[in-house]
C-alpha positions as CSV (number, residue, x, y, z in Angstrom):
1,X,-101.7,-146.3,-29.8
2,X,-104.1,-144.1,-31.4
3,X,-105.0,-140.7,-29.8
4,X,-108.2,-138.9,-30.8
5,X,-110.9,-136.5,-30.3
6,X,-114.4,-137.5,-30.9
7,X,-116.8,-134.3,-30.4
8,X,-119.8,-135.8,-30.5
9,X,-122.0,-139.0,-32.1
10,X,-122.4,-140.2,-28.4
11,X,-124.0,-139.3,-25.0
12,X,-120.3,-139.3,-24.0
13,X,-119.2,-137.0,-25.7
14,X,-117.1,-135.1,-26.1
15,X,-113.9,-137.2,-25.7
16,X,-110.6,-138.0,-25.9
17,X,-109.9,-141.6,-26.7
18,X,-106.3,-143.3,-26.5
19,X,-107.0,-147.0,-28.0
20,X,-105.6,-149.7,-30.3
21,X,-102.7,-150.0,-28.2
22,X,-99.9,-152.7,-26.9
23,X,-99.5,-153.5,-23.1
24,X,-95.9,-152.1,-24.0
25,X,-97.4,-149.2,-25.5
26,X,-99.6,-148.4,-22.4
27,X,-96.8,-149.2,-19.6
28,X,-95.3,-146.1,-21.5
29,X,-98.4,-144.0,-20.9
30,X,-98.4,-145.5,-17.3
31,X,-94.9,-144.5,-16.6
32,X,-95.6,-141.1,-18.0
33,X,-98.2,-140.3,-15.8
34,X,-96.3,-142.3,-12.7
35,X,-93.9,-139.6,-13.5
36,X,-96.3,-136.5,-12.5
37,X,-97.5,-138.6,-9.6
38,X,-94.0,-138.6,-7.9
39,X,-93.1,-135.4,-9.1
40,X,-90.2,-136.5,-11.8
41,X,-92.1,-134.3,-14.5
42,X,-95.1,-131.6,-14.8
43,X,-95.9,-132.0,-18.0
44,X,-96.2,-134.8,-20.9
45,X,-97.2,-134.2,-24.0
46,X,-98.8,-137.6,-25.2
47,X,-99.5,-136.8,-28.7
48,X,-95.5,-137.0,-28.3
49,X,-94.8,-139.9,-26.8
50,X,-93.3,-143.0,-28.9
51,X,-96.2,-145.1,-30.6
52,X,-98.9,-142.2,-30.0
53,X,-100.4,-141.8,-33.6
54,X,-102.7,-138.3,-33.2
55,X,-106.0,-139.0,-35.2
56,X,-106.9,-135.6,-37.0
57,X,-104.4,-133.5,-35.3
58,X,-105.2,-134.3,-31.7
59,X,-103.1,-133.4,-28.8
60,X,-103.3,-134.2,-25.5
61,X,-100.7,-132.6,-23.0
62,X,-100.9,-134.0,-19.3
63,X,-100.0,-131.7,-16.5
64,X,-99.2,-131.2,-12.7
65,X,-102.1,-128.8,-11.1
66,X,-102.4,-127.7,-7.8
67,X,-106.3,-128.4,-7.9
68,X,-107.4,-131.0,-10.1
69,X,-109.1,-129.2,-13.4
70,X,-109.4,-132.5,-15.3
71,X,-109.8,-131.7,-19.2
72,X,-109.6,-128.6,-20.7
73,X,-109.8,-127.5,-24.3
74,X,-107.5,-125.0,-25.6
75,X,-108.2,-123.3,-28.9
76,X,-107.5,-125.7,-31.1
77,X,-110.1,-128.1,-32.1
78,X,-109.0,-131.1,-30.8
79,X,-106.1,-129.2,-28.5
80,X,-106.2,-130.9,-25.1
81,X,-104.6,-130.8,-21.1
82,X,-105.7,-132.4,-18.5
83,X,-104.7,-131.3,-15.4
84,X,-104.4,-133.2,-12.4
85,X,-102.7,-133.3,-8.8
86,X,-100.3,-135.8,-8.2
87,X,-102.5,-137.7,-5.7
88,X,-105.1,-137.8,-8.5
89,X,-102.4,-138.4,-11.5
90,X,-101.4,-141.7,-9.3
91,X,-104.9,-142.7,-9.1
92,X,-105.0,-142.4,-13.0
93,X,-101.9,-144.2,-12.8
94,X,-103.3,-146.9,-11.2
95,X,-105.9,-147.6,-13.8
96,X,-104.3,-148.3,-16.3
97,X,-102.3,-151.4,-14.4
98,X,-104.9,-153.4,-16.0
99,X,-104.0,-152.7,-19.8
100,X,-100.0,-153.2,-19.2
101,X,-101.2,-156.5,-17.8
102,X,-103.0,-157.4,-21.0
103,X,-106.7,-156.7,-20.4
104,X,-109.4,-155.8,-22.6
105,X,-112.2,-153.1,-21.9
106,X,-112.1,-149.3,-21.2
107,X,-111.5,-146.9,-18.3
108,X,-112.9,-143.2,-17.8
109,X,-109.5,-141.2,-17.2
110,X,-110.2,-138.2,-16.4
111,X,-113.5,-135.5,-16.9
112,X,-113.9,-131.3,-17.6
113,X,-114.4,-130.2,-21.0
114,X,-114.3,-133.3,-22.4
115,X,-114.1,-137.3,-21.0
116,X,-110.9,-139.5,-21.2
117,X,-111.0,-142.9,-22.3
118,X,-108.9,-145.5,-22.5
119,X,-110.2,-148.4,-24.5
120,X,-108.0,-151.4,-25.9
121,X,-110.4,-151.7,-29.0
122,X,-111.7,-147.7,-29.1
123,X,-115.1,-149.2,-27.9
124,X,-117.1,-147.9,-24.8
């Protein structure tokens, strides 16, 4: 799975893409974030997480908010959290039940400073 920061070259952009992935690969993601939905962890750091290959550097750490803030860049270029309430991280959660189960497409994750995609083939 490919994580990456794409600043511009699109009306959508900024963004922050996860793509070129494995239904195993993103039933890892999913259990990450099901994990801040139910409160088992606050944060994840997916530029960490096994099978995440960070395109230029990018990181993306997700984290437990008492509002939701969706994306926010931090100093670095492509430095990234997205913060999100568990209600809202199980909503996330739920979208990407389609990609464990093999489909093809894209889903907007999350907004804020920049969008959050999830795409199986990095298109939009």
């Amino acid at each position: 799975m490919k994580l990456e920061f794409l600043p511009d070259g699109s009306d959508d952009c900024p963004l922050v893409r996860l793509y070129d992935f494995s239904p195993v690969e993103v039933a890892d993601l999913a259990a990450a974030i099901s994990g801040l939905a139910e409160g088992r962890t606050t944060t994840c750091p997916v530029h960490a997480l096994t099978g995440v290959e960070p395109v230029n550097g990018c990181r993306l750490t997700l984290r437990v908010g008492w509002r939701d803030q969706g994306m926010v860049q931090l100093p670095g270029p492509a430095d990234f959290n997205c913060v999100l309430t568990p209600d809202t991280w199980a909503n996330v959660a739920g979208l990407t039940e389609p990609f464990v189960a093999g489909s093809t497409g894209f889903q907007w994750l999350a907004g804020g400073d920049a969008r959050w995609l999830l795409s199986g083939d990095g298109h939009w």
